[in-house]
N, CA, C and O atoms as a MOPAC input file, in Angstrom:
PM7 MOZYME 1SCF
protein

 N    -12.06000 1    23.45200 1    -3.51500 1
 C    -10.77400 1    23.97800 1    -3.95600 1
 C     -9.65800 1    23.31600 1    -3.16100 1
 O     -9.80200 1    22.91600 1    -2.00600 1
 N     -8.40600 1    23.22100 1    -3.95000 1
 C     -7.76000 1    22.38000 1    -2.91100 1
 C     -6.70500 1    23.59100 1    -1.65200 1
 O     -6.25900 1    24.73800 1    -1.67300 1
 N     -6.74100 1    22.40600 1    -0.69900 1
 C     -6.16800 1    23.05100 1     0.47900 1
 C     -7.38300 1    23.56700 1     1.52000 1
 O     -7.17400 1    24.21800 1     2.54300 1
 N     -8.61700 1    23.16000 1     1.06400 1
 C     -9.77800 1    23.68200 1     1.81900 1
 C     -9.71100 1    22.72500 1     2.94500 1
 O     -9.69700 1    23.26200 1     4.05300 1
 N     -9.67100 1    21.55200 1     2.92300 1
 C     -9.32900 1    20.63500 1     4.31900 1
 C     -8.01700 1    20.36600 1     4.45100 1
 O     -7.28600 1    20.31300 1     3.46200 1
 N     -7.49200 1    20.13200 1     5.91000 1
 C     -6.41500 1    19.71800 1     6.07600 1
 C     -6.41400 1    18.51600 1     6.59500 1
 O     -7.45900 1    17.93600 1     6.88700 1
 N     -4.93700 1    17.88400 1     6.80900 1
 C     -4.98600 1    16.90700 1     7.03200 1
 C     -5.85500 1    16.34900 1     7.96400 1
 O     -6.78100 1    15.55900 1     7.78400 1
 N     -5.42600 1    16.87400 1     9.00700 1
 C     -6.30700 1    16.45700 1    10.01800 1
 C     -7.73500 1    17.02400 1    10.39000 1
 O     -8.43000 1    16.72500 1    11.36000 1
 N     -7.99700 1    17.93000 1     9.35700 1
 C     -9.79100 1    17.59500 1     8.95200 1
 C    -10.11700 1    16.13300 1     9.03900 1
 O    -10.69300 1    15.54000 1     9.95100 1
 N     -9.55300 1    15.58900 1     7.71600 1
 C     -9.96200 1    14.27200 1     7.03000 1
 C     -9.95400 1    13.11900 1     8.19800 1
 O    -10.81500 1    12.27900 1     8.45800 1
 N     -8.45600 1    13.41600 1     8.91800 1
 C     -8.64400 1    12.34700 1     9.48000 1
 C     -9.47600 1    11.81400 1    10.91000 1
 O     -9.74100 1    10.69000 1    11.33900 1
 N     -9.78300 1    13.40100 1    11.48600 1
 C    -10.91200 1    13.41400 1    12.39100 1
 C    -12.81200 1    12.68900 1    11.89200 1
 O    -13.74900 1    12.14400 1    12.47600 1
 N    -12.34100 1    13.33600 1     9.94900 1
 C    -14.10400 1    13.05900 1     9.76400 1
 C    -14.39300 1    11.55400 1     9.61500 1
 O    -15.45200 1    10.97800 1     9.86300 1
 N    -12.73100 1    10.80200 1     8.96000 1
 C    -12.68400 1     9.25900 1     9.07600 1
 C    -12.87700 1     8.87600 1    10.21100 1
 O    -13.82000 1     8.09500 1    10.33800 1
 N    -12.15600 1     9.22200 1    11.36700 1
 C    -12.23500 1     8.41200 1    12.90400 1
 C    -13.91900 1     8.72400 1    13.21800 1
 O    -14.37500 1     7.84900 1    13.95300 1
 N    -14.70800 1     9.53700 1    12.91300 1
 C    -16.09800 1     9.67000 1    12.85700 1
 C    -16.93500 1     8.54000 1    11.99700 1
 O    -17.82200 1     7.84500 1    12.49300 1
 N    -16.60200 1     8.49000 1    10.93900 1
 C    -17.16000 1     7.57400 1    10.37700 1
 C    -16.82100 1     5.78600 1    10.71700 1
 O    -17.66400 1     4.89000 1    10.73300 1
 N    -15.44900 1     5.66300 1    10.94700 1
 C    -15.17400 1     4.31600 1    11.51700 1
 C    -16.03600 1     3.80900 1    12.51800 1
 O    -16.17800 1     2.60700 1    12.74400 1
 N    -16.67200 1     4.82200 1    13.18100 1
 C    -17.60300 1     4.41400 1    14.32100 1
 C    -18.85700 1     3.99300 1    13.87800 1
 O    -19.67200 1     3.45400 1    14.62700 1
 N    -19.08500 1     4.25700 1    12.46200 1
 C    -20.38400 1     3.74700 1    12.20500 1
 C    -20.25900 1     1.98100 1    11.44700 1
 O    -21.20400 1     1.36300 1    10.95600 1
 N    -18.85400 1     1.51000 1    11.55700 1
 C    -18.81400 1     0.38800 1    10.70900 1
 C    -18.58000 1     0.65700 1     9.32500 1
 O    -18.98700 1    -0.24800 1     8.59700 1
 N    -18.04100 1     1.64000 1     8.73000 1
 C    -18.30800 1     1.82800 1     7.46000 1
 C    -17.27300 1     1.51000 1     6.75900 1
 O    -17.18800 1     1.66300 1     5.54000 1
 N    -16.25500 1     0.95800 1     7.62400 1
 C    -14.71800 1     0.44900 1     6.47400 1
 C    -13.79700 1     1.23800 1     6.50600 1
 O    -12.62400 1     0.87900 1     6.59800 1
 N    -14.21700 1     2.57500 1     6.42900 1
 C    -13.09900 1     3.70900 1     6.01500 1
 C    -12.31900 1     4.00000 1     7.61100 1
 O    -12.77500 1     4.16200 1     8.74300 1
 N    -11.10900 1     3.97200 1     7.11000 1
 C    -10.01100 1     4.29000 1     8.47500 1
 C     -9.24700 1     4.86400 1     7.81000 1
 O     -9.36400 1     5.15400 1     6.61900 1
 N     -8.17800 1     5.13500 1     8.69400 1
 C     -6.63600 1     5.50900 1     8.45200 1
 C     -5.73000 1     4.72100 1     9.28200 1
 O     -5.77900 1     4.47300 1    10.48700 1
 N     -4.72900 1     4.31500 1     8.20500 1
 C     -3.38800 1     3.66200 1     8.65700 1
 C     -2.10400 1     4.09800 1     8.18100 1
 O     -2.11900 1     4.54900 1     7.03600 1
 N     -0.36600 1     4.06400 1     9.10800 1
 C      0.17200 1     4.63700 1     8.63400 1
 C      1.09200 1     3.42600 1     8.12600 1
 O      1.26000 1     2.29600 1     8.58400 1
 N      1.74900 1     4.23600 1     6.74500 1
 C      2.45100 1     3.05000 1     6.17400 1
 C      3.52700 1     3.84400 1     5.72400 1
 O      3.29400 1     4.85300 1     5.05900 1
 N      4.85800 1     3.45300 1     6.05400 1
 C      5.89200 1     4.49200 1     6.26100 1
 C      5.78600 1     5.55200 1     6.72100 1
 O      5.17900 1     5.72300 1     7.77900 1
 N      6.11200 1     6.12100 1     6.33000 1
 C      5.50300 1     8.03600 1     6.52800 1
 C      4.18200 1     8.42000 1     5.93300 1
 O      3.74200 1     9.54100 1     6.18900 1
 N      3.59900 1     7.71600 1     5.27000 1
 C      2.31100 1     7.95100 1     5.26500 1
 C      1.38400 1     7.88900 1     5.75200 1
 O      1.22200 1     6.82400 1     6.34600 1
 N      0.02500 1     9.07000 1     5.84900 1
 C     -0.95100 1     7.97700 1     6.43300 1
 C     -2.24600 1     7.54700 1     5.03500 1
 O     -2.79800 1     8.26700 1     4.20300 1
 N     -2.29100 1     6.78800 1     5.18000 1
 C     -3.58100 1     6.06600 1     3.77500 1
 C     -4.72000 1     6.35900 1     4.25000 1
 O     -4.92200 1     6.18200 1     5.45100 1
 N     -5.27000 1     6.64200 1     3.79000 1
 C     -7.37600 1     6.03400 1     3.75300 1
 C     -7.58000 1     4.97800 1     3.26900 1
 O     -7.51500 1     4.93600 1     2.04000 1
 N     -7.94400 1     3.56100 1     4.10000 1
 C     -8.70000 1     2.76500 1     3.95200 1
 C    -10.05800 1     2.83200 1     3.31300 1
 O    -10.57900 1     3.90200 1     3.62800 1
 N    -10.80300 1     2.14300 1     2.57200 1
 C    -12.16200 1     2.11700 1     2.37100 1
 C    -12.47100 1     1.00800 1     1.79900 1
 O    -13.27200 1     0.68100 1     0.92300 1
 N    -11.48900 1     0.33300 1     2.61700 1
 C    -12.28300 1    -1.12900 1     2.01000 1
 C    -12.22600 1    -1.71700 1     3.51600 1
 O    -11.29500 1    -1.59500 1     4.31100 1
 N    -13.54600 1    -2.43300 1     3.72000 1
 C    -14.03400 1    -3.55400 1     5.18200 1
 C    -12.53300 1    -4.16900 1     5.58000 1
 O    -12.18500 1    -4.34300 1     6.74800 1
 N    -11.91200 1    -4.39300 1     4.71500 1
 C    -10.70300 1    -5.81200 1     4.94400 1
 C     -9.75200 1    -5.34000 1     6.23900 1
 O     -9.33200 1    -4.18400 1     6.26600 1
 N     -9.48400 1    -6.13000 1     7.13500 1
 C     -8.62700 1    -5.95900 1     7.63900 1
 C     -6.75100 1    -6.43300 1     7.15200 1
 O     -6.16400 1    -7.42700 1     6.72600 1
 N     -6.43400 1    -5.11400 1     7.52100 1
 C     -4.69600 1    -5.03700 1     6.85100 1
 C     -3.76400 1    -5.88000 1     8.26000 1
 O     -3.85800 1    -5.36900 1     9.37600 1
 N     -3.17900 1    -6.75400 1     8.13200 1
 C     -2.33000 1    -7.46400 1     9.11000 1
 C     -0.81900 1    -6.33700 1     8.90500 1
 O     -0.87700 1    -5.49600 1     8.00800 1
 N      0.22600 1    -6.40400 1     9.63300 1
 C      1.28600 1    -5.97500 1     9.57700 1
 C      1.88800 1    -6.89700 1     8.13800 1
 O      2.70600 1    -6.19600 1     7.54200 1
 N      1.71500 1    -8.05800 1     7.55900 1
 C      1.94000 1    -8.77100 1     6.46500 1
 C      2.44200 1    -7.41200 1     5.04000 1
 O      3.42600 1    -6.99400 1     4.43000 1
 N      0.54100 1    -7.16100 1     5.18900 1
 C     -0.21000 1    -6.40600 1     4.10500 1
 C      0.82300 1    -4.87300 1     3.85200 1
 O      1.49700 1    -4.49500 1     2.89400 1
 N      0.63900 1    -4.49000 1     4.73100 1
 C      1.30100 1    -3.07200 1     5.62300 1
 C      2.85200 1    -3.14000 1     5.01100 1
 O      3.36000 1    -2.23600 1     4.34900 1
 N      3.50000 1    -4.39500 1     5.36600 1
 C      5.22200 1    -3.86300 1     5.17200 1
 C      4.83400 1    -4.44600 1     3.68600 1
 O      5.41200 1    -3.66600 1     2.92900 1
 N      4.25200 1    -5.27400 1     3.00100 1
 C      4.13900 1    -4.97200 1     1.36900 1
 C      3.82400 1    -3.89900 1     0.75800 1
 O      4.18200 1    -3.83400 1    -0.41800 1
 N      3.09800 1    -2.77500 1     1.32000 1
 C      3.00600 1    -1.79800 1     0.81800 1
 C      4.41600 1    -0.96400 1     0.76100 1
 O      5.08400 1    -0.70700 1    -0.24000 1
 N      4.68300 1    -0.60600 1     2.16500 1
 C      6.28000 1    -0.14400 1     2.60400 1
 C      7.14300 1    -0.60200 1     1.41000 1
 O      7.99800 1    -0.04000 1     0.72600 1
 N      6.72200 1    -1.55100 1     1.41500 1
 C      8.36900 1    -1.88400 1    -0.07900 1
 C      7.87900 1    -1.48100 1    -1.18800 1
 O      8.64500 1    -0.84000 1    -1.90900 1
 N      6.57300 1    -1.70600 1    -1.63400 1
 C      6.04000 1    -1.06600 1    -2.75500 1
 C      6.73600 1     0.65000 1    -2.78000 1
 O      7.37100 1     1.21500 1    -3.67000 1
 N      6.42800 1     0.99700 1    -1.81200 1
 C      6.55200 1     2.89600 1    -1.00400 1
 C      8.17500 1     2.69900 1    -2.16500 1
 O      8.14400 1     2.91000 1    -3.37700 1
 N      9.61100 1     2.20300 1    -1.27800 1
 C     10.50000 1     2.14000 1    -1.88900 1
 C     10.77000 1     1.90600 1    -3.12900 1
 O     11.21600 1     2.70700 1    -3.95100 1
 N     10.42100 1     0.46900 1    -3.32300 1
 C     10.56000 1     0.57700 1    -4.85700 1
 C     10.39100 1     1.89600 1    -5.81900 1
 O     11.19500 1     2.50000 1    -6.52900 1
 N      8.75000 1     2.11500 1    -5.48500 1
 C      8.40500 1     3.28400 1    -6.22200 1
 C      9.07800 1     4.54300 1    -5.83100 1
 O      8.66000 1     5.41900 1    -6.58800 1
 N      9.76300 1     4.93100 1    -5.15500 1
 C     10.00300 1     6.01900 1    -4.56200 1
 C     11.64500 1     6.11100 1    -5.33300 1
 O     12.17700 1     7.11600 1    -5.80400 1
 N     12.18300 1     4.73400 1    -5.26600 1
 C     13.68400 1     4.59200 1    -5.70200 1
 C     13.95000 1     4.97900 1    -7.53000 1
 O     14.71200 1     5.77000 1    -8.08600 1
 N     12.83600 1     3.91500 1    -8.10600 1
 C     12.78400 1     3.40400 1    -9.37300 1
 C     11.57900 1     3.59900 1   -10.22100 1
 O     11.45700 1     2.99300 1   -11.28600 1
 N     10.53300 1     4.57300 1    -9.69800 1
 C      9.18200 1     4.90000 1   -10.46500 1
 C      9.12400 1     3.38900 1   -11.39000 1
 O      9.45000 1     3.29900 1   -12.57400 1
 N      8.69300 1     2.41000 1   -10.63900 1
 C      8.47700 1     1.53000 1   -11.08400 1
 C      7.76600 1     0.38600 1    -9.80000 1
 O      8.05000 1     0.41800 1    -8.60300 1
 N      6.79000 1    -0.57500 1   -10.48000 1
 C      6.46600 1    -1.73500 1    -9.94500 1
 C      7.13900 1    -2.47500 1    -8.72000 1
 O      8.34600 1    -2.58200 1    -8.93500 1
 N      6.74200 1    -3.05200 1    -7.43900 1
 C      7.12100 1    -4.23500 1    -7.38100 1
 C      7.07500 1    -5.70500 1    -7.92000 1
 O      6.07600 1    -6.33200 1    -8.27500 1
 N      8.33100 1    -6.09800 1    -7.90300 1
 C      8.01500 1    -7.82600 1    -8.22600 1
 C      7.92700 1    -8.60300 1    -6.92100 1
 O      8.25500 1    -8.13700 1    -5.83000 1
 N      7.50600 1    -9.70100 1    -7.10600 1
 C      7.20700 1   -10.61600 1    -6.03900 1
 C      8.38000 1   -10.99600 1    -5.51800 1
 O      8.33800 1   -11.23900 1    -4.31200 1
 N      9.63700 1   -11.15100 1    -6.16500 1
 C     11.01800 1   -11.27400 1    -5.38100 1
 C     11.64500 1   -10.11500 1    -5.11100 1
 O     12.61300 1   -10.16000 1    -4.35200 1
 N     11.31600 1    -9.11800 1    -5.55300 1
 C     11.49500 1    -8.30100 1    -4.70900 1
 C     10.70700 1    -8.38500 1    -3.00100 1
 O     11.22600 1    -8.39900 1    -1.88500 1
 N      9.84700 1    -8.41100 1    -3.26400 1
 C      8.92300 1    -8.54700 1    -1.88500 1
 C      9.42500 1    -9.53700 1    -1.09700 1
 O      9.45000 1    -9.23500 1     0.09600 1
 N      9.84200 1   -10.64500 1    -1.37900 1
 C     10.32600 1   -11.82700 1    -0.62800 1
 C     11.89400 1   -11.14300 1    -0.05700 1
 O     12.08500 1   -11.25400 1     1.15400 1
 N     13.05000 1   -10.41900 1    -0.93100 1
 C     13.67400 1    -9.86000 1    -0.55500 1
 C     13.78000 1    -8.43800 1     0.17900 1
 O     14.87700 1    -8.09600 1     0.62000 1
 N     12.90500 1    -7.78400 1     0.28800 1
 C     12.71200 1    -6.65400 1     1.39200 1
 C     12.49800 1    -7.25900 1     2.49600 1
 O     12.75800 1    -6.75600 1     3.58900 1
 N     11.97700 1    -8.46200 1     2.32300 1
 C     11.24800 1    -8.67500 1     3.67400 1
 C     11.69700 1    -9.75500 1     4.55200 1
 O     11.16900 1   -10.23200 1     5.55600 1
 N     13.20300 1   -10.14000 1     3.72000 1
 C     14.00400 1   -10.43200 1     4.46200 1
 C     14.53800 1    -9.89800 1     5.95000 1
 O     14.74400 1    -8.68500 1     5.98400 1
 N     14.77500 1   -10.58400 1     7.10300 1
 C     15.18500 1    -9.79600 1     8.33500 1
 C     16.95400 1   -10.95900 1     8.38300 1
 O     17.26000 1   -11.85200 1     7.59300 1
 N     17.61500 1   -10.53700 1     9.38900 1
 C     18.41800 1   -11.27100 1     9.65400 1
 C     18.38600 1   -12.90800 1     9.91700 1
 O     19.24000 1   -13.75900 1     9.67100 1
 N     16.93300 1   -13.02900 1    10.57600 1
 C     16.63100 1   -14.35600 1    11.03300 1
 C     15.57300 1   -14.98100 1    10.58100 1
 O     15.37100 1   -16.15100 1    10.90300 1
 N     14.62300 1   -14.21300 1     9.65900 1
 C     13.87300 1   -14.94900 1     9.13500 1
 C     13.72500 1   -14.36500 1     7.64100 1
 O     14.20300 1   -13.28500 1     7.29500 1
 N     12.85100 1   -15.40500 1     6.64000 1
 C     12.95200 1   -14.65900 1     5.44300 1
 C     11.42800 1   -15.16500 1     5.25700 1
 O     10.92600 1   -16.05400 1     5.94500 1
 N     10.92700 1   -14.63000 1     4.46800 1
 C      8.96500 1   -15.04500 1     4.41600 1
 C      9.43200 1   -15.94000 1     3.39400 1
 O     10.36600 1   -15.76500 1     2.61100 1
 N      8.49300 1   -17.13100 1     3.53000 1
 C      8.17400 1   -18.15500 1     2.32600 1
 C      7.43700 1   -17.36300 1     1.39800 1
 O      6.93900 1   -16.25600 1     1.60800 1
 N      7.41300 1   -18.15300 1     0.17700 1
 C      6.72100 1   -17.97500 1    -1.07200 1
 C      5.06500 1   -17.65200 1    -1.14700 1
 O      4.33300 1   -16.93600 1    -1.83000 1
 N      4.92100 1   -18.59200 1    -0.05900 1
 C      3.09100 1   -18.79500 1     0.39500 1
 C      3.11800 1   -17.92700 1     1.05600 1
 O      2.07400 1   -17.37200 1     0.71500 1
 N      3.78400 1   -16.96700 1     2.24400 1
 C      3.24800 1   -15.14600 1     2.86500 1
 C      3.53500 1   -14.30500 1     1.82900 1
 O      2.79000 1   -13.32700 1     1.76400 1
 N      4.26600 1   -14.37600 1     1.11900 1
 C      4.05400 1   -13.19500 1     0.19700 1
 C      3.45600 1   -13.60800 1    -0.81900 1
 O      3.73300 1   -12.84900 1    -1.74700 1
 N      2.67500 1   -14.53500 1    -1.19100 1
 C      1.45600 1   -14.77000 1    -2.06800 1
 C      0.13400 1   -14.16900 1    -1.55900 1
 O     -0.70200 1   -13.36300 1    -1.96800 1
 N      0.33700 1   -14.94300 1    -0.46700 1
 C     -1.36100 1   -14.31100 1     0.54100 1
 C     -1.52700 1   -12.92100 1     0.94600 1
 O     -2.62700 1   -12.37700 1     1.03400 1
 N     -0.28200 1   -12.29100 1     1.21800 1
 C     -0.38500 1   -10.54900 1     0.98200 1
 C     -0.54800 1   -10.02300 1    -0.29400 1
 O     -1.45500 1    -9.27300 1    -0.65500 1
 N      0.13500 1   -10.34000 1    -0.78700 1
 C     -0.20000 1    -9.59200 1    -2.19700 1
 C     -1.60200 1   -10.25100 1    -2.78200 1
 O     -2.40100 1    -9.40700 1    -3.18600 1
 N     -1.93900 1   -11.35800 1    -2.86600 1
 C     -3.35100 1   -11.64500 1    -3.27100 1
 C     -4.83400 1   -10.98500 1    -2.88400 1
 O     -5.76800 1   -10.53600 1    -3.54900 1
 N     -4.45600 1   -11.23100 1    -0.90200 1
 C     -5.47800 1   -10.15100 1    -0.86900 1
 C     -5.61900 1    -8.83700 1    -1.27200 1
 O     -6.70900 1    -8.34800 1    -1.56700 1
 N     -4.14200 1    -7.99900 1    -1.30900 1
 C     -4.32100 1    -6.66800 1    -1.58100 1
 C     -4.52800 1    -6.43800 1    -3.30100 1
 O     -4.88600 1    -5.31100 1    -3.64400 1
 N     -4.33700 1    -7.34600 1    -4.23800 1
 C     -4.85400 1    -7.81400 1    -5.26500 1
 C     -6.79800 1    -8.13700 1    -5.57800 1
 O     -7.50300 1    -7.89000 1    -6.55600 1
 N     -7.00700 1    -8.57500 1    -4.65700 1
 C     -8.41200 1    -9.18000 1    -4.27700 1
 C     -8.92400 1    -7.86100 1    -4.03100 1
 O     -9.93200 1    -7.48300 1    -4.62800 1
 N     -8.45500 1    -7.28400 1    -3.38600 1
 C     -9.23400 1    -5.55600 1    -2.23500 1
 C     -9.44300 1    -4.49200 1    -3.29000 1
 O    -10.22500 1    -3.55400 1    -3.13900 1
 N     -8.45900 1    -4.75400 1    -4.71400 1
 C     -8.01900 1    -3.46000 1    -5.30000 1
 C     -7.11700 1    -2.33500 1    -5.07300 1
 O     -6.87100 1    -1.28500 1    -5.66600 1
 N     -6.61200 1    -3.04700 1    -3.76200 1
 C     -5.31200 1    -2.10400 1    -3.36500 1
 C     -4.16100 1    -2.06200 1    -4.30900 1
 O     -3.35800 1    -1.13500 1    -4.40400 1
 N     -4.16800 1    -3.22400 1    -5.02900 1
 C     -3.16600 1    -3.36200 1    -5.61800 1
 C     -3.15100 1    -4.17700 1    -6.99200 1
 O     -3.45800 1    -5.36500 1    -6.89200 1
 N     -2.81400 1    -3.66500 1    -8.33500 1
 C     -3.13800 1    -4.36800 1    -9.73800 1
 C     -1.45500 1    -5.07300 1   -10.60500 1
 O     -0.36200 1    -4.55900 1   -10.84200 1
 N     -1.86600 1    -6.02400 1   -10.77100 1
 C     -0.63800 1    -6.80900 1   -11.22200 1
 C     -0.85200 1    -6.33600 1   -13.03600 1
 O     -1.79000 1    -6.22300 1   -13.82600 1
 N      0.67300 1    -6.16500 1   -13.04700 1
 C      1.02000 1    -5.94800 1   -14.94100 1
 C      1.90100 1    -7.05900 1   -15.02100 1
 O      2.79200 1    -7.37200 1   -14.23200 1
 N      1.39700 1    -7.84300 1   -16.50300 1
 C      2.19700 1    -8.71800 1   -16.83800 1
 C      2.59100 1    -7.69100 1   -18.37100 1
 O      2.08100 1    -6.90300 1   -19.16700 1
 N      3.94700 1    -8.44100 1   -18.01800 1
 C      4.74900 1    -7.50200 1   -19.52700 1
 C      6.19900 1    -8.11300 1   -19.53000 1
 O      7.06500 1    -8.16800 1   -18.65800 1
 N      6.12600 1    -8.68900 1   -21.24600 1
 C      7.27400 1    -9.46300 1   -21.49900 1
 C      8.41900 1   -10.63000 1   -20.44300 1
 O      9.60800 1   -10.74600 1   -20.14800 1
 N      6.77400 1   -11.46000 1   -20.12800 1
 C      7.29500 1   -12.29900 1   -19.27700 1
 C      7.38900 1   -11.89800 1   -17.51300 1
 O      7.36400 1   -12.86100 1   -16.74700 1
 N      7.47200 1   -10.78300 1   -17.03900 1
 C      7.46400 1   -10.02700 1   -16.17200 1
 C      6.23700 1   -10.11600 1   -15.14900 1
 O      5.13400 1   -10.16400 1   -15.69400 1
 N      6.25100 1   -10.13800 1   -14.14400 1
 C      5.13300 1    -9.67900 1   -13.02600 1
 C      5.34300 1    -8.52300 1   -12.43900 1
 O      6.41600 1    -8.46900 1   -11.83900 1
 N      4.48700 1    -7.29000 1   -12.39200 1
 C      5.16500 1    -6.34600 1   -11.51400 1
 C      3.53400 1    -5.89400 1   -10.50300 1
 O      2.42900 1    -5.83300 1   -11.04200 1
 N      3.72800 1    -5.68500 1    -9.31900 1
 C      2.42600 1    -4.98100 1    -9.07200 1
 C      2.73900 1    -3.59500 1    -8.66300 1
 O      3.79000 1    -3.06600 1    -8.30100 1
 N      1.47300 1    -3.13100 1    -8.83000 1
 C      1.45300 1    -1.70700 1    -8.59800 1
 C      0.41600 1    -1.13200 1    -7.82300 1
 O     -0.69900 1    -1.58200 1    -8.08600 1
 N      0.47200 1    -0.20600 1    -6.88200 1
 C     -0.12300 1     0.15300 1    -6.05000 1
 C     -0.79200 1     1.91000 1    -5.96100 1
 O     -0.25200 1     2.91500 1    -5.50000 1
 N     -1.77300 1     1.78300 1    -6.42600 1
 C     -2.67700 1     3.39100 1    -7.29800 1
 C     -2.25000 1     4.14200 1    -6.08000 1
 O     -1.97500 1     5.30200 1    -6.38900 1
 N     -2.09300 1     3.89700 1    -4.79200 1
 C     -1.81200 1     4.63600 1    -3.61400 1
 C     -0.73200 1     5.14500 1    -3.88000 1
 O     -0.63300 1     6.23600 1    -4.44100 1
 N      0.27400 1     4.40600 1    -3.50700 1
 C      1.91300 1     4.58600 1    -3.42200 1
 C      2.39300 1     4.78300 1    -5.05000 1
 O      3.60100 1     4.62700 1    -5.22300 1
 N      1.69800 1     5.06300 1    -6.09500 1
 C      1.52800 1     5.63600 1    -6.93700 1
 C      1.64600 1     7.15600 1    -7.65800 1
 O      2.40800 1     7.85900 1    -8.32100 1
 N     -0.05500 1     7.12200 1    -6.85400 1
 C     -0.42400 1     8.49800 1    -7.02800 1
 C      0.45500 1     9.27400 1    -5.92500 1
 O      1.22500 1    10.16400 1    -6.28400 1
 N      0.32300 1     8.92200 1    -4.61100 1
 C      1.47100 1     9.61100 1    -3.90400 1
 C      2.72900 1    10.23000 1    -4.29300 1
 O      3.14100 1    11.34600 1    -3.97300 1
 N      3.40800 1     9.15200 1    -5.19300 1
 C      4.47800 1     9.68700 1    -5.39100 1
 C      4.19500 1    10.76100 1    -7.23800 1
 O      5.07700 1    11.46700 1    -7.72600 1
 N      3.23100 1    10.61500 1    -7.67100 1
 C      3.15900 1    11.52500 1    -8.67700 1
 C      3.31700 1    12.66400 1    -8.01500 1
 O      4.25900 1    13.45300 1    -8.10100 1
 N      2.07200 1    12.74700 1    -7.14500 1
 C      2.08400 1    14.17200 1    -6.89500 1
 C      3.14800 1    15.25300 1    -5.70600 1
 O      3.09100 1    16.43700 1    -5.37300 1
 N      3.99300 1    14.18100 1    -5.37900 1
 C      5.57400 1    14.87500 1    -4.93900 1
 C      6.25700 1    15.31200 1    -6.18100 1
 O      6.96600 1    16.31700 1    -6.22900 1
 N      6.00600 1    14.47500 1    -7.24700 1
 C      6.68600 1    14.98600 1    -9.10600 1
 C      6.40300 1    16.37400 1    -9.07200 1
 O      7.32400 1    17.14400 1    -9.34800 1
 N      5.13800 1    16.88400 1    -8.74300 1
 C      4.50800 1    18.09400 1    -8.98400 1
 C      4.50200 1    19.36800 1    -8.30900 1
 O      3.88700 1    20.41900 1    -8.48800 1
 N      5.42900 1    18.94200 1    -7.42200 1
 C      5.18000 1    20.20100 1    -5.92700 1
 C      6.61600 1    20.40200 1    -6.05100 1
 O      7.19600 1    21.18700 1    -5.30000 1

């Protein structure tokens, strides 16, 4: 039933299981924290692509695009080339973290996490 575990049930029974090698962790990504369950290791790259995904979706119930991503992740002094925000989004593409929609010319990806997350703030 829900509300039978709390948060920090889960995230004690993950830090249990991480010890066996099994993939599954927790990481925080904005104000969130995620469940991992995939082997891959997430670089800070991976991590602030999600974060903008977080916004986008949070702003515009909608997709990121890849220039978008190149533009979040702009700083004052540096801006990521074309090739880091390919290789983040590919792997998290590759992992299943993340599924690309093509539509009317368009790229957008979308992220079932930062997704479903924000559905179920729709609902509460």
């Amino acid at each position: 039933s829900p509300g039978k575990y709390s948060e920090d049930d889960i995230i004690v029974a993950i830090g249990k299981l991480s010890k066996l090698g099994s993939g599954f962790r927790t990481v925080m990504v904005g104000s969130t924290r995620m469940v991992l369950s995939v082997p891959t290791e997430l670089d800070n790259d991976h991590v602030q692509v999600i974060q903008c995904a977080q916004t986008v979706f949070a702003e515009r119930r909608e997709g990121i695009s890849f220039d978008q991503v190149r533009e979040m992740t702009q700083t004052q002094t540096q801006q990521w080339s074309d090739d880091r925000v390919k290789r983040a989004l590919d792997l998290l593409l590759a992992e299943g973290m993340a599924w690309l929609d093509r539509f009317n010319g368009h790229e957008y990806y979308w992220f079932p996490s930062v997704w479903k997350e924000g559905m179920s703030e729709d609902t509460q």
